[in-house]
C-alpha positions as CSV (number, residue, x, y, z in Angstrom):
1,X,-3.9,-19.8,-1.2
2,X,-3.5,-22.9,0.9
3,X,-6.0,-23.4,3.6
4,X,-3.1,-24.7,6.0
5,X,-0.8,-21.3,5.6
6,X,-1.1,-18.9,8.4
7,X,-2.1,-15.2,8.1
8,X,0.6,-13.2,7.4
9,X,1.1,-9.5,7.5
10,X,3.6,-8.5,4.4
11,X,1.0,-11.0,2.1
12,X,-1.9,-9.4,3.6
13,X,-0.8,-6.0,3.0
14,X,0.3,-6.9,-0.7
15,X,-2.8,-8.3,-1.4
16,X,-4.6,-4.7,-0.2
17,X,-2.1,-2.6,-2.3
18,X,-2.4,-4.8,-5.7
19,X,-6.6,-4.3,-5.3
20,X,-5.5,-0.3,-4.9
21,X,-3.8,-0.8,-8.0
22,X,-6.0,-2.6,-9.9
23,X,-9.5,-0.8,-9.0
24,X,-8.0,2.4,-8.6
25,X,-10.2,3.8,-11.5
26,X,-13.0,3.0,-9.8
27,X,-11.4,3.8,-6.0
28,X,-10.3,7.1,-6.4
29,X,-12.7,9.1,-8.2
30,X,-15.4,8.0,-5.5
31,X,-13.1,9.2,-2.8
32,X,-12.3,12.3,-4.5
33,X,-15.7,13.6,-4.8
34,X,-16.9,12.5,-1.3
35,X,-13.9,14.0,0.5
36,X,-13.6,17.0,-1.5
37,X,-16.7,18.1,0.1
38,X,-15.6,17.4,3.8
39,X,-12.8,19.6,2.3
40,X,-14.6,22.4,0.7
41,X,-16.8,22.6,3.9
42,X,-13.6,22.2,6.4
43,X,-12.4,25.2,4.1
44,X,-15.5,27.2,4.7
45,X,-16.2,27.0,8.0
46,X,-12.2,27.6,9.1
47,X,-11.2,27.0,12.7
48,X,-12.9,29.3,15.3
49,X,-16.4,28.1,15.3
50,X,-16.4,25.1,17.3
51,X,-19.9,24.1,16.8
52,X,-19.4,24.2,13.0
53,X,-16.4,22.1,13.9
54,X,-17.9,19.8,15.2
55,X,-21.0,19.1,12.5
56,X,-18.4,19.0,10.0
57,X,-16.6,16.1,12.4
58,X,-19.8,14.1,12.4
59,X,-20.1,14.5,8.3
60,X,-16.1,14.0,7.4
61,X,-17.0,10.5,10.1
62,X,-19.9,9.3,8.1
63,X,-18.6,10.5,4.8
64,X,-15.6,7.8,5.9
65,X,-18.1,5.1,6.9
66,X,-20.0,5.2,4.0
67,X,-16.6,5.2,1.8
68,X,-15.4,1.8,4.2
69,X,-18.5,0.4,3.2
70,X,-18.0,0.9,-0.9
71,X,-14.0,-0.8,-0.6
72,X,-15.8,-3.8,1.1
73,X,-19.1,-4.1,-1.0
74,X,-16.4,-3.8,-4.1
75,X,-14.0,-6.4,-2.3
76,X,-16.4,-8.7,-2.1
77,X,-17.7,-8.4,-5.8
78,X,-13.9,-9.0,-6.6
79,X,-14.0,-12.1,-4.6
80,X,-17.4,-13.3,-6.5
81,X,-15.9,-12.5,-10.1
82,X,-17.8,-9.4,-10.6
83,X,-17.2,-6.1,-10.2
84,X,-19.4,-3.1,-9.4
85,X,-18.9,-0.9,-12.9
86,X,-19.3,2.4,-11.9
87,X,-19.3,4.9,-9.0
88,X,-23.1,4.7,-8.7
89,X,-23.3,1.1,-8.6
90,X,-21.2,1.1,-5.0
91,X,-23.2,3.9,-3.3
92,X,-26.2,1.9,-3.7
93,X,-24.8,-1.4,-3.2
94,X,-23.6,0.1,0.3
95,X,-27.5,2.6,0.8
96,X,-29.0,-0.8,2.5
97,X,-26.7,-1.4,5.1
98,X,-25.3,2.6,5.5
99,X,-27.7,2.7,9.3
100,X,-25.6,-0.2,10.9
101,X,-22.5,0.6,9.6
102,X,-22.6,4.3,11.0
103,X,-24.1,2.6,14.6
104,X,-21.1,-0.2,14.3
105,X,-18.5,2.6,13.3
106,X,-19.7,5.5,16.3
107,X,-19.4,2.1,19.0
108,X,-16.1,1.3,17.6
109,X,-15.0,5.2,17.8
110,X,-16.2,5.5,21.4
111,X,-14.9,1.9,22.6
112,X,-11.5,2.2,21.1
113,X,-10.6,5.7,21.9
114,X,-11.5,5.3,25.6
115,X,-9.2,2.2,25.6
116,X,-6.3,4.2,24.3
117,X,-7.0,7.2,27.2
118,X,-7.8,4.6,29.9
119,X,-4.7,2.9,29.0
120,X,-2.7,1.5,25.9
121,X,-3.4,-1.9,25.9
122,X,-7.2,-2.7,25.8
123,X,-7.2,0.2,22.9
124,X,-5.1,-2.3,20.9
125,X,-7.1,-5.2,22.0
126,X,-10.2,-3.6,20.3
127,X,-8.6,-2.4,17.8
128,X,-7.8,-5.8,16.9
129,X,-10.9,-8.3,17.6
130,X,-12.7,-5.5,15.6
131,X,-10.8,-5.4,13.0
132,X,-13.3,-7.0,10.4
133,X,-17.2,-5.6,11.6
134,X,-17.7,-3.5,8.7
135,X,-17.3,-6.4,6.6
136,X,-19.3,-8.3,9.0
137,X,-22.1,-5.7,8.2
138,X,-21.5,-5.2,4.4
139,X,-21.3,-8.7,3.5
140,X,-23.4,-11.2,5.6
141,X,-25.8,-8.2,6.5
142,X,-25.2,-8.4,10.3
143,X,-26.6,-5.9,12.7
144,X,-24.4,-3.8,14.8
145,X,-24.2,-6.1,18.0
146,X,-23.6,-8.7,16.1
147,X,-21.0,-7.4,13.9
148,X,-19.0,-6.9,16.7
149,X,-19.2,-10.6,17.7
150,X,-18.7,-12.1,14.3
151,X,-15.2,-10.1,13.6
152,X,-14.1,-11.2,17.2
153,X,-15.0,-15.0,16.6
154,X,-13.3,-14.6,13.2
155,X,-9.7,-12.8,14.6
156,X,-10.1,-15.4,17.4
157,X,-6.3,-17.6,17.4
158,X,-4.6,-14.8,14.7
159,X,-4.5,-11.5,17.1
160,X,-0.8,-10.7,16.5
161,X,-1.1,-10.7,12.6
162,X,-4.3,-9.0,12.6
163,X,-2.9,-6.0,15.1
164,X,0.2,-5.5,12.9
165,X,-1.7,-5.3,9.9
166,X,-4.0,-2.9,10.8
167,X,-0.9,-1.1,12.6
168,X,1.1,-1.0,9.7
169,X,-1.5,-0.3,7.0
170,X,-2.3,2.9,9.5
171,X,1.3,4.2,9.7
172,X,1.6,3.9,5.9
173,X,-2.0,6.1,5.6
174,X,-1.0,8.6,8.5
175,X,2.9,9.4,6.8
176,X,1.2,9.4,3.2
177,X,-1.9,12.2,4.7
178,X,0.9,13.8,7.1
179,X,3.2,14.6,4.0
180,X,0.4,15.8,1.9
181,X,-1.5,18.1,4.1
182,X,1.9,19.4,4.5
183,X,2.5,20.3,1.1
184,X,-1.2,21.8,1.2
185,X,-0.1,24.5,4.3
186,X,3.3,25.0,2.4
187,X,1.8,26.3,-0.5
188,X,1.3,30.0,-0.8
189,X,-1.8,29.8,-3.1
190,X,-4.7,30.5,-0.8
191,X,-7.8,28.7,0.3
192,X,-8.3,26.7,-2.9
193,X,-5.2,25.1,-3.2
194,X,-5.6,23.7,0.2
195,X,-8.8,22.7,-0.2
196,X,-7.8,20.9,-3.2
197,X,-4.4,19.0,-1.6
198,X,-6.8,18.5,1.3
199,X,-8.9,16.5,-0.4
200,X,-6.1,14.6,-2.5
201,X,-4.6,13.5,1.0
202,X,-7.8,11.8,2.1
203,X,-9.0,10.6,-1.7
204,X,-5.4,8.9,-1.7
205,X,-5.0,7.5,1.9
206,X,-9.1,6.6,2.2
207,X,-9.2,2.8,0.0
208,X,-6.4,1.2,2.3
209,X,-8.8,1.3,5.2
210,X,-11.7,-0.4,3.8
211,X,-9.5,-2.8,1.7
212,X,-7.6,-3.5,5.0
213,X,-10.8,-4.8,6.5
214,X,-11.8,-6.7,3.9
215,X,-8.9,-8.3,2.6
216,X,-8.9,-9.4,6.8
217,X,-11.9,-10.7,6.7
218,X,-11.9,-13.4,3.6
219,X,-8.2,-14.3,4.5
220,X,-9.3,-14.6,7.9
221,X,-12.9,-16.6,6.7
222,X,-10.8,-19.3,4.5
223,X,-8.4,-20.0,7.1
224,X,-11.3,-21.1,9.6
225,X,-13.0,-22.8,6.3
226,X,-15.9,-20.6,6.1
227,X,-17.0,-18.6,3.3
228,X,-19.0,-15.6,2.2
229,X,-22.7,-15.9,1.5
230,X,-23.3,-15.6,-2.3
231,X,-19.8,-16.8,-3.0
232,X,-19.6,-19.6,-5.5
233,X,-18.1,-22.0,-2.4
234,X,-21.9,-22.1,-1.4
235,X,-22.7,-24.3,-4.1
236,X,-22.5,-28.4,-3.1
237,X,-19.2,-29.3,-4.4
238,X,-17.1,-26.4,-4.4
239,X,-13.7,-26.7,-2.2
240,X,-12.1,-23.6,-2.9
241,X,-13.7,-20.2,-3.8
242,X,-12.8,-19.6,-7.1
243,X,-12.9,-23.3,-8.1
244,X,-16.0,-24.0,-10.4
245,X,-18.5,-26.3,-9.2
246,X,-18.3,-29.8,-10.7
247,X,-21.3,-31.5,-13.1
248,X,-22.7,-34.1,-12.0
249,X,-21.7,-37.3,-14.1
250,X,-24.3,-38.1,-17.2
251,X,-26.7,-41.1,-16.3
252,X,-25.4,-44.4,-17.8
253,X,-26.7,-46.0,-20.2
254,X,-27.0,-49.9,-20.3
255,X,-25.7,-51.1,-23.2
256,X,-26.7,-54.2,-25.3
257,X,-28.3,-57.3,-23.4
258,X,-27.4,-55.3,-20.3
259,X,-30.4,-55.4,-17.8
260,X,-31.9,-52.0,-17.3
């Protein structure tokens, strides 16, 4: 990609769904394990208890969070050449930073969702200059305050493109879950089967999030010039990220009746 090119929402959103494509071996059967328990328990506790309710909120929340923090932490790995290999390998590439992202992700919660019931407008604003932070924390281990600075400085001058993707990508998730939890309460087959589509519709609709944000946050990172810490542009010599670093030219050697 050209550094000069602006950010654009159709490439951005391409680039998400060919990494949903491509890792989905990896994507899906970690999803599908975490949220079949936020199902089986959603299942189990039913809908009158509103203090059950309410626990099992605050576990489906951080359940998501931790699941964000896997897509980026396997984002980035992509971006290095590498690639965690199993399931195991992202839950404890993501353990380290797990306390941060849950503090970033509860601000972001509360600060967004009062901007949408105070008024429209400075919901969308959030939604947008904090559109990066969990790759913020994931990636260049930033603490919660400051994860919230560094995705601002980074959306800073590409607002529009950031807020359409992040729009767009969450239409596409909501009509995906909406038509899927709809096929779970059509079905006559009892608690089970619901369960089970239940968790489908979040195992399905949970990467695009977390690739969202972190297919954001390098696009956003090259077009300012910057780049990730432990990426290969670190190296002295190294213009473009996946462009090997040059060896330095072999020492000459003086030749016959030449002067050391």
């Amino acid at each position: 990609m050209e550094r000069g090119r602006t950010l654009s929402v159709g490439e951005t959103l391409n680039r998400v769904f060919d990494l949903y494509k491509e890792h989905f071996g990896v994507l899906i059967p970690a999803a599908f394990w975490l949220f079949l328990v936020v199902s089986i328990l959603s299942g189990i506790v039913g809908q009158h208890d509103i203090g059950l309710l309410l626990v099992v909120a605050v576990i489906t929340f951080a359940v998501a969070i931790l699941y964000q923090g896997m897509v980026v932490s396997l984002v980035h790995d992509v971006q290095d050449g590498r690639r965690d290999s199993s399931v195991g390998d992202l839950f404890r590439s993501v353990g380290p930073v797990l306390g941060p992202l849950i503090g970033a992700s509860l601000l972001y919660g509360f600060g967004v969702g009062i901007g949408f019931f105070l008024l429209i407008v400075p919901g969308c604003i959030l939604l947008t200059i904090w559109a990066v932070i969990a790759p913020a924390i994931v990636i260049e281990k930033r603490d919660v305050i400051a994860a919230f600075g560094r995705s601002r400085e980074l959306v800073k001058g590409f607002g529009w493109p950031v807020f359409g993707t992040v729009i767009v990508a969450t239409l596409i998730t909501a009509i995906a879950s909406f038509i899927l939890t709809g096929i779970a309460q059509a079905i006559a087959g009892g608690p089970i089967l619901r369960i089970v589509f239940g968790a489908l519709a979040a195992t399905l609709t949970a990467p695009v999030g977390g690739l969202v944000a972190a297919v954001l946050y390098y696009r956003l990172l090259e077009l300012k010039g910057g780049s990730a810490p432990g990426h290969p542009s670190d190296q002295p010599g190294a213009d473009e990220w996946n462009e090997p670093v040059p060896p330095p030219d072999p020492p000459s050697t003086p030749g016959p009746g030449t002067p050391a």
